[in-house]
N, C-alpha and C positions, 0 to 999 in steps of 0.2 A: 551567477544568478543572484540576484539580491531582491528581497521578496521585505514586504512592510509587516506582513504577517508569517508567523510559521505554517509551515503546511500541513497538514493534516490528516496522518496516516493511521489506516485499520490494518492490521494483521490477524486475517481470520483462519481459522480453520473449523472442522465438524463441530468438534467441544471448546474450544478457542484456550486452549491450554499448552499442551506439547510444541507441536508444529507451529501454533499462532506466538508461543512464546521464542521461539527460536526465529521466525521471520520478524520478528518487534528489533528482538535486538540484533539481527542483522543489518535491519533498514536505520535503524539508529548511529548504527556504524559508518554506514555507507554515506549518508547524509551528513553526520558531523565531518568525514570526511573530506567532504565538497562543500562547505562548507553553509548548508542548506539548514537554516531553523525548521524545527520540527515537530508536532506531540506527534508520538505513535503510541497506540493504544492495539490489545487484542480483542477479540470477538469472535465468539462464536458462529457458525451459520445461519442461526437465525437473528441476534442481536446484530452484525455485521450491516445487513442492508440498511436497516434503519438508523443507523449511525450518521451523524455529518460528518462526512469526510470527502476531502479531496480526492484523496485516492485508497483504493483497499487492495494490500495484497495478497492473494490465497493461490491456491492451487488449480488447476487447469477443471477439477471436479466440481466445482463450486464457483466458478470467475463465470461463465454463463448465467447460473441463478442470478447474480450480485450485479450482472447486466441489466436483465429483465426486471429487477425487483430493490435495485437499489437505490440511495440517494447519490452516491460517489460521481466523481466525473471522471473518474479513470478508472480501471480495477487494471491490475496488472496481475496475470496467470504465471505462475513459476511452477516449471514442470519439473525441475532438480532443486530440492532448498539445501541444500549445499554446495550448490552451484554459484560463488558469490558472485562471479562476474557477471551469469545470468540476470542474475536479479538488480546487480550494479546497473546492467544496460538497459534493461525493461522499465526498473524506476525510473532512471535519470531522460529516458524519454518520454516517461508519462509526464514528466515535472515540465519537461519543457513544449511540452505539447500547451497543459496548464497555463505557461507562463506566454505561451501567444496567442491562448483565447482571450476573449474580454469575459470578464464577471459576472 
């Protein structure tokens, strides 16, 4: 996937500290991986929606609010954050969803 911009990742959770810092630099991983430019930033629950980003990704508690109530064009819910494959497959198809909408 070859992108003119990097994408634009929220890693939220409640306080956007613990769990939001551990999903940042998963998705950081998983991306330089594949080979995808990136910022990933974390946030809190309530800083998170208001955020521009393409995609946000948080937990299954919190990925409905950031529906309802966010700027994001994706949120991706991770029900295991240890799960890296989970999260490998849920990003890498929000990315691609992203890359065959138009702007």
């Amino acid at each position: 996937m070859s992108r003119k911009q990097p994408i634009r990742v929220v890693a939220a959770c409640g306080l956007g500290t613990g769990t939001a810092l551990y999903l940042k630099m998963t998705v950081e991983e998983i991306l330089k991986k594949a080979g995808i430019p990136a910022v990933v930033e974390t946030a809190d629950a309530t800083l998170a929606p208001a955020m521009n980003a393409d995609i946000i990704v948080t937990g299954p508690d919190l990925a409905e609010m950031f529906r309802q109530r966010g700027r994001a064009r994706e949120i991706v819910a991770v029900t295991n954050y240890g799960n890296r494959a989970e999260i490998r497959e849920k990003l890498l198809a929000a990315i691609q969803r992203l890359e065959g909408s138009t702007p």
